[in-house]
C-alpha positions, 0 to 999 in steps of 0.5 A: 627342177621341173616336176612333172606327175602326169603324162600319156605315152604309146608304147609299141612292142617288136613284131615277130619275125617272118618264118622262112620258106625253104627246101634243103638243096645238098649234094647227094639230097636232091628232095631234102624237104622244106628247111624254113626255120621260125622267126624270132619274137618281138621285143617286149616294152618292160618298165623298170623303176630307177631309184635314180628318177623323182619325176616324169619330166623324161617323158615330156620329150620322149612320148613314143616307145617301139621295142625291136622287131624279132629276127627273120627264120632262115634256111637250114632250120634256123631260127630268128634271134629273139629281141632285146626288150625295151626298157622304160624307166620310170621313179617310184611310186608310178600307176600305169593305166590304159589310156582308153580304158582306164584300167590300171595296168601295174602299180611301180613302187618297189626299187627295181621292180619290172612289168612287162606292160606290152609283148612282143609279138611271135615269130611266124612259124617257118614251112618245116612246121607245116609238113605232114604226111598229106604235105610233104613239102609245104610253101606256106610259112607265117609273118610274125605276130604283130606286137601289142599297142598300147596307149598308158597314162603314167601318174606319179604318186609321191612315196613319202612316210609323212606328208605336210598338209594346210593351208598355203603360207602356213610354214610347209616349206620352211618346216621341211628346209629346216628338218632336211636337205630338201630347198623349196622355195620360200617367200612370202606370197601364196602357193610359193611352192607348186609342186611336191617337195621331197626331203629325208630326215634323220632322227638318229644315227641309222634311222631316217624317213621321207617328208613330202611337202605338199603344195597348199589346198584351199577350200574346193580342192576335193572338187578340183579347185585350183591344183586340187586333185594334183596336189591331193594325189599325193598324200594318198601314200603317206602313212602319217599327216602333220597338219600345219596350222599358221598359230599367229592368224596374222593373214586374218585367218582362224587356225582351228577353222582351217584345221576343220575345213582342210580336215574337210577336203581330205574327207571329200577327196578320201576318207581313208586318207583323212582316218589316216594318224594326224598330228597338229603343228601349230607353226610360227609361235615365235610371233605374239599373236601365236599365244593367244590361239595356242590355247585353243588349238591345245583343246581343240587337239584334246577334243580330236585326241591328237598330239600338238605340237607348238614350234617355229620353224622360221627361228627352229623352235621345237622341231626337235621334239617334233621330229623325235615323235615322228620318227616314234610314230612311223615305227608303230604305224604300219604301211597300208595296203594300196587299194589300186594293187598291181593288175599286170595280165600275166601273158601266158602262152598257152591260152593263145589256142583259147583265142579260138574259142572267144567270141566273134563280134560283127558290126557296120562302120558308117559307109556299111562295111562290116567289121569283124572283131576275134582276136584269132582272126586278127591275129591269123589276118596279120600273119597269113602271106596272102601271096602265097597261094597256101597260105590263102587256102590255109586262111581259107580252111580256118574261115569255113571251120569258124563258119563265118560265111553264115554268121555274116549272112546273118547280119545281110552280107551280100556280094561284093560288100567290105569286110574288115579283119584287124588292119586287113579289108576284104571283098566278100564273095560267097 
């Protein structure tokens, strides 16, 4: 199977509903006043984590999610019907960003867990909202609000207890074939395995954990050479290293230099990840050439007060004892707090009347047009029927309130010049 680990999606949530212009006509009611009812709101884009997902491949052929537009109002009062959400499903242990920003967004690990990641928009409110004791019968009624848009970067970071790092060929993969059900490919040439491998282990009846071999690093990884940062990524979830070491030196390698300069790329790349509790393996001690550096990986593993470990997990030598120690130690370590925690912006509906108090930003596009940036603005932009003559002097009304004619002025608008508002451009005239 493919495994893909990074990859960039737009997501676009449902718009609201149009309100509804209407007047009650009944028999024995001849002037029953306006009956429009509200549109119904957007469709939010939730993301749900699936225990049934491992990779991202899904989103390599599925790059584009757009949630349902809500229901129109109608007459007699009615409401739109209210959209579905949209569901994406993504594995475990995935980071959503802003593509253009590059704040995390929300922070999946748990089975199940959702996060509305882009709302839904509003639905317009229909002309029976409108009426007061001034209008009585009130034409205006309101589009629906347009759903957020947004551009995410979904990295994937394994969800392991225990992450296999060293050099390539030194074991990895036949470590994890030989202790779980996981079948990475083996041979006998540099970075067989080029992606993540995920394998459970059983240490008893009822307890197991999750063992993630991690494709090799070379020297350079923290800077990004070869797959460096790919690979890298990946360990920074586990909660105990086993660094392998090829004890034999058969490919003209020194086990305790390796040991030092992969201790070196981790501390590079995060010196929390390399804090983290290592124990050394010392791999293929089924060879001869294993013995002689058996000794000075055993003091060089004295000197760091780490436990070694000496087996062959071609012949399945020592892995028991191994194992038994790992499953210990995961039971005294406890899960590190993620330094990237979960930064969904919980919607809140009661802050749209603060949108009026933002701040308005004007700037000049290069042919001199002028830009104006309030979300209150856009926002009443998008969802004004400019063929409604009410709703004209309604927009009208809010415009001279938030006296942009003069700030405008300030920045050398003059007659006839481009205004753009959101999607909408307009011409000014004073």
């Amino acid at each position: 199977m493919q495994f893909i680990d990074r990859t960039k999606i737009s997501v676009k949530a449902g718009d609201g509903g149009k309100g509804k212009s209407a007047f009650r006509r009944e028999k024995f009611i001849p002037k029953g006043g306006p009956s429009g009812g509200d549109g119904g709101r957007g469709a939010d884009i939730v993301f749900l984590v699936d225990r049934n997902m491992n990779t991202l491949l899904d989103f390599r052929y599925h790059r584009k999610f757009k949630g349902a537009n809500g229901g129109n109002g109608d007459i007699k009062n009615m409401t739109g019907a209210n959209a579905e959400p949209c569901i994406v499903k993504v594995p475990p242990g995935t980071l959503v960003k802003d593509a253009l920003t590059g704040d995390v967004l929300a922070d999946l690990m748990e089975i199940g867990q959702r996060v509305v990641i882009a709302k839904g928009g509003r639905g317009g409110r229909g002309n029976a909202r409108f009426s007061n004791p001034a209008n009585r019968a009130p034409t205006l009624a309101e589009l629906g609000e347009p759903g957020e848009n947004k551009e995410l970067l979904l990295e994937l970071k394994l969800l392991a207890d225990v992450g296999l790092v060293g050099y390539p060929s030194v074991g990895k993969s036949s470590l994890i074939s030989a202790v779980s059900a996981a079948r990475p490919e083996v041979a006998a040439y540099h970075f067989t395995t080029l992606v993540p491998v995920l394998g459970v282990v059983k240490t008893d009846y009822e307890k197991n954990f999750v063992m993630a071999d991690i494709p090799g690093l070379i020297e350079g990884a923290a800077d990004g050479a070869g797959l460096g940062h790919d690979f890298l990524r990946h360990v920074e979830r586990t909660r105990l290293i086993l660094h392998l070491v090829d004890a034999s030196g058969l490919e003209g390698r020194d086990p305790v230099e390796d040991y030092y300069r992969i201790n070196a790329e981790l501390r590079k790349y995060s010196e929390k990840i390399a804090a983290r509790t290592q124990i050394l393996v010392a791999n293929k001690m089924d060879l001869p050439e294993a013995a002689e550096n058996l000794p000075r990986l055993e003091a060089l593993a004295k000197k760091e007060g780490i436990r070694i470990f000496a087996i062959s997990a071609a012949a399945h030598q020592g892995l028991g004892e191994l194992i038994s120690y790992v499953g210990e130690t995961l039971e005294t370590l406890k899960a590190e707090p993620l330094e990237e925690k979960q930064k969904v912006r919980v919607y809140d509906a009661s802050q749209d009347g603060a949108l009026d108090e933002e701040i308005v930003t004007i700037t000049r596009n290069d042919r001199g047009d002028f830009i104006v940036a309030n979300k209150a603005l856009e926002k009443l932009v998008a969802m004004t029927n400019f063929g409604n003559d009410e709703a004209v002097r309604r927009f009208q009304y809010i415009w001279r309130m938030k006296k942009m004619d003069a700030k405008l002025q300030e920045r050398g608008i003059k007659e006839g010049m481009t205004v753009h508002i959101g999607d909408m451009e307009f011409e000014y005239h004073e």
